[in-house]
C-alpha positions, 0 to 999 in steps of 0.5 A, spaced: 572 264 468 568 267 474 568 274 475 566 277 482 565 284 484 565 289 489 559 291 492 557 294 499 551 291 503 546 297 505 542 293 508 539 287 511 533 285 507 531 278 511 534 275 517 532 269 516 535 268 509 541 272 510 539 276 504 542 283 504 542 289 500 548 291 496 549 296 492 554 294 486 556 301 482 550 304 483 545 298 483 542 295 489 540 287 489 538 283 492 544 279 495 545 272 498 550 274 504 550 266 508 558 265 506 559 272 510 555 271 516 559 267 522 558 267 529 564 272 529 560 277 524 553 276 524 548 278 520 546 284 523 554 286 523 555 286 515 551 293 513 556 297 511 562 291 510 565 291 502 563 283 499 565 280 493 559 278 489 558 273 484 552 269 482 547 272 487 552 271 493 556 275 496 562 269 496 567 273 501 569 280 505 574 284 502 576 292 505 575 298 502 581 299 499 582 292 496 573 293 493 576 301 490 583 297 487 578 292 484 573 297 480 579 301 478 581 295 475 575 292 472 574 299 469 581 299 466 580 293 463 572 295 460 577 301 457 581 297 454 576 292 452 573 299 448 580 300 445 581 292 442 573 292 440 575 300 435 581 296 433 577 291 430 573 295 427 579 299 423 582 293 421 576 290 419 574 296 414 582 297 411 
């Protein structure tokens, strides 16, 4: 199974190699924007824009409330995955 994430371009980092600054829960990286960018948004548009991220490349936009309900899921199933990982660790010491 893949998993994108949502981020936010802050930046363009190089033109020619359609590379973007994104930040993804309060980390920048470098992101590969090409899947994004057409001649009805170009590069120079997608600062600002919310992008679905996998691997290094931003695979699809996305608006603010679907990039907010995403990381609000994302982090509700890390709190479950904590609550199955304590409930091993109580089973396993009984």
């Amino acid at each position: 199974m893949c998993l994108g994430i949502p981020g936010q371009i802050t930046e363009l980092v190089d033109l020619e190699f359609l590379v973007a600054k994104v930040d993804i829960g309060g980390v920048k990286r470098d992101v590969i924007i090409t899947c994004v960018v057409d001649d009805e948004h170009p590069a120079e548009s997608c600062v600002g824009d919310w992008v679905l991220v996998h691997a290094g490349f931003a695979m699809s936009r996305l608006d603010e409330e679907e990039a907010a309900r995403t990381l609000a899921l994302l982090a509700e199933l890390g709190d479950m995955q904590a609550e199955i990982d304590l409930m091993r660790q109580v089973e396993t010491s009984a």
